[in-house]
C-alpha positions as CSV (number, residue, x, y, z in Angstrom):
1,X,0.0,0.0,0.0
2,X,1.5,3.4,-1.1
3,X,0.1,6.2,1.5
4,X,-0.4,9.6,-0.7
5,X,-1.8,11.8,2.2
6,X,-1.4,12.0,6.4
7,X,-4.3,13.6,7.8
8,X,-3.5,14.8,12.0
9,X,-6.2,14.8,13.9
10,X,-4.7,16.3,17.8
11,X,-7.5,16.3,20.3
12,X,-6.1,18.6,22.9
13,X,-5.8,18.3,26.3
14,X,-8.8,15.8,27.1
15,X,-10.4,13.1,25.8
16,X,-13.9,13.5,25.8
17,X,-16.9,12.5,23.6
18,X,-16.4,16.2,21.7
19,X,-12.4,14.6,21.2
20,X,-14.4,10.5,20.4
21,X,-17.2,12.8,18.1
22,X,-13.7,14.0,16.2
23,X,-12.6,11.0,15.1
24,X,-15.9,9.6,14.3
25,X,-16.9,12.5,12.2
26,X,-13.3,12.3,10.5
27,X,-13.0,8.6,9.6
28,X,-15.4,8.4,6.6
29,X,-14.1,10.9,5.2
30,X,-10.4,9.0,5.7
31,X,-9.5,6.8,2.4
32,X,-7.5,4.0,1.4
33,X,-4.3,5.7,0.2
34,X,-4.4,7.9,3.4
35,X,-3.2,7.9,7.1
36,X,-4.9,8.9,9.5
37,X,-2.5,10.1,12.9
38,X,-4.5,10.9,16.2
39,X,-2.3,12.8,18.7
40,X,-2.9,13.0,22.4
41,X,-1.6,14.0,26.0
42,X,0.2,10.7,27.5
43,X,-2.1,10.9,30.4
44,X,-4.7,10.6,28.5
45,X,-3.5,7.7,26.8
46,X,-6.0,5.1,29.2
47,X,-8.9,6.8,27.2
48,X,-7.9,5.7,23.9
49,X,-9.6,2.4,24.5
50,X,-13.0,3.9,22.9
51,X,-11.3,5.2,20.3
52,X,-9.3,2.0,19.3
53,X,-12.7,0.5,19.4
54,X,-14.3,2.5,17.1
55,X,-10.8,2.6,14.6
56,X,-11.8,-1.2,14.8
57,X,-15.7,-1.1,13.9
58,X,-15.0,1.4,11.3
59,X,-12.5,-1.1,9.5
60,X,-9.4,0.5,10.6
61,X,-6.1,-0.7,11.5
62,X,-3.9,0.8,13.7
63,X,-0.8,1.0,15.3
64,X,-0.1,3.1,18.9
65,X,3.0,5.0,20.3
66,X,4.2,7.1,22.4
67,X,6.9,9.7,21.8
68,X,10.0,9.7,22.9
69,X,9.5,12.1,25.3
70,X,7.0,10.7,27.0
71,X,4.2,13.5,26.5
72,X,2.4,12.3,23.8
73,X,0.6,9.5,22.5
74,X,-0.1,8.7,18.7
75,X,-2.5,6.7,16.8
76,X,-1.4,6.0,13.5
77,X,-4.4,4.1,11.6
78,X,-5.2,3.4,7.6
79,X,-8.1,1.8,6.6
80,X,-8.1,-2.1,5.3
């Protein structure tokens, strides 16, 4: 698979359902020759579960990282 565009998606200091309503609204509009990077706060990194989930129901896959120093959290996802 050759990835032609990255779209960022960073939700900020919280993740909340407006932050979960971000994503969801985003990911249809998300193709196949695109990646899709969701940035967040390490401490909030125990919330991504819901997000995860819906990367999953939506027929994403993903891979999850944090940065090397330590204050951020990435999502890296591209539809199957």
């Amino acid at each position: 698979m050759i990835i032609i565009g990255n779209i960022n998606l960073d939700l900020g200091p919280t993740v909340d359902r407006e932050a979960f309503d971000r994503v969801k609204s985003t990911l249809p509009r998300i193709s196949k020759d695109e990646q899709l990077t969701i940035t967040m706060e390490s401490t909030d990194a125990h919330q991504a579960d819901n997000i995860l989930g819906l990367l999953d129901t939506s027929g994403f896959t993903y891979q999850s990282r944090g940065s090397h120093d330590g204050n951020t959290y990435h999502i890296i996802a591209t539809r199957n």
